[in-house]
C-alpha positions, 0 to 999 in steps of 0.5 A: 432560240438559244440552243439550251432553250431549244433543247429545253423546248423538246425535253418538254414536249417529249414529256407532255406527250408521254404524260398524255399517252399514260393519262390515256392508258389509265383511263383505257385501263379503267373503262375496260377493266375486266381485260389483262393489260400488259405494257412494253418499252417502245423506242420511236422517233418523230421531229423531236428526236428519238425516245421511248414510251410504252405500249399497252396490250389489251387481251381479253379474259381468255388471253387473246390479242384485242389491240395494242395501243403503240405511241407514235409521237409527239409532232405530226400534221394534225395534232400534237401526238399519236397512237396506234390502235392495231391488230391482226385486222387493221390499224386506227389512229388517234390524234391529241388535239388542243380545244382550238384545234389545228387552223389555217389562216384565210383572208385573216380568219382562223378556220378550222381543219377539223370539225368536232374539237371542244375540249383537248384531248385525244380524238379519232379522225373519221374521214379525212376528207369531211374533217370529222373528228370525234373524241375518244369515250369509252363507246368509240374506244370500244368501237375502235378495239373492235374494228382492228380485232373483229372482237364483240364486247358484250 
């Protein structure tokens, strides 16, 4: 791979990565839309390189913290990005993942790490030992907010 190509390949991904975190945000801010949401440039790095996203901040009517939702990167083992969901009670993770999912090959079969991917998009991994991968509607997302925060949505 040619070093323009090459470089052509990262600037591309970085951006598909950072379209996918803003698609989310749009769709966290429309399901939880009664909360303050604030946002914040965000400088990380992964495998592609350095570059900057944003965090979104969720508070609640009365101005206290729910959760941050930080971008973490485009590449990692599981999918193809992450983020953070973290608060004073804890961090949660979850991970885009194409409608395939992440195989590994046996005896010429693909099988998949994962189980519950069917459509691309962002999901949260249960367990990482039963491979239980759930996606992200607005119940898990309240669910996740929650168990970072201890915050009771009614």
């Amino acid at each position: 791979m040619s070093m323009i190509v090459e470089q052509q390949y990262i600037e591309e991904n970085k951006q598909l990565y950072l379209q996918r975190v803003s698609q989310f945000y749009h769709q966290v801010k429309s399901w939880l839309s009664e909360m303050n949401f604030s946002t914040s440039k965000h400088l990380f790095a992964d495998e592609l390189g350095k570059y900057e996203g944003s965090i979104l901040t969720i508070k609640d009517e009365d101005g206290e913290l729910l959760a941050r939702f930080i971008p973490v990167g485009a590449k990692n083992l599981i999918g193809e990005g992450v983020i953070e969901i973290v608060n004073w009670l804890g961090e949660e993770h979850i991970f885009y993942m194409p409608e395939e999912g992440q195989t590994i090959v046996i005896a010429g079969n693909k099988i998949p790490i994962l189980n519950g991917i069917n459509k691309d998009g962002w999901y949260w991994i249960e367990d990482p030992h039963t491979g239980e991968a759930h996606f992200v509607d607005k119940s898990l997302l309240l669910n996740l907010v929650t168990l970072v925060s201890d915050y009771e949505f009614v």
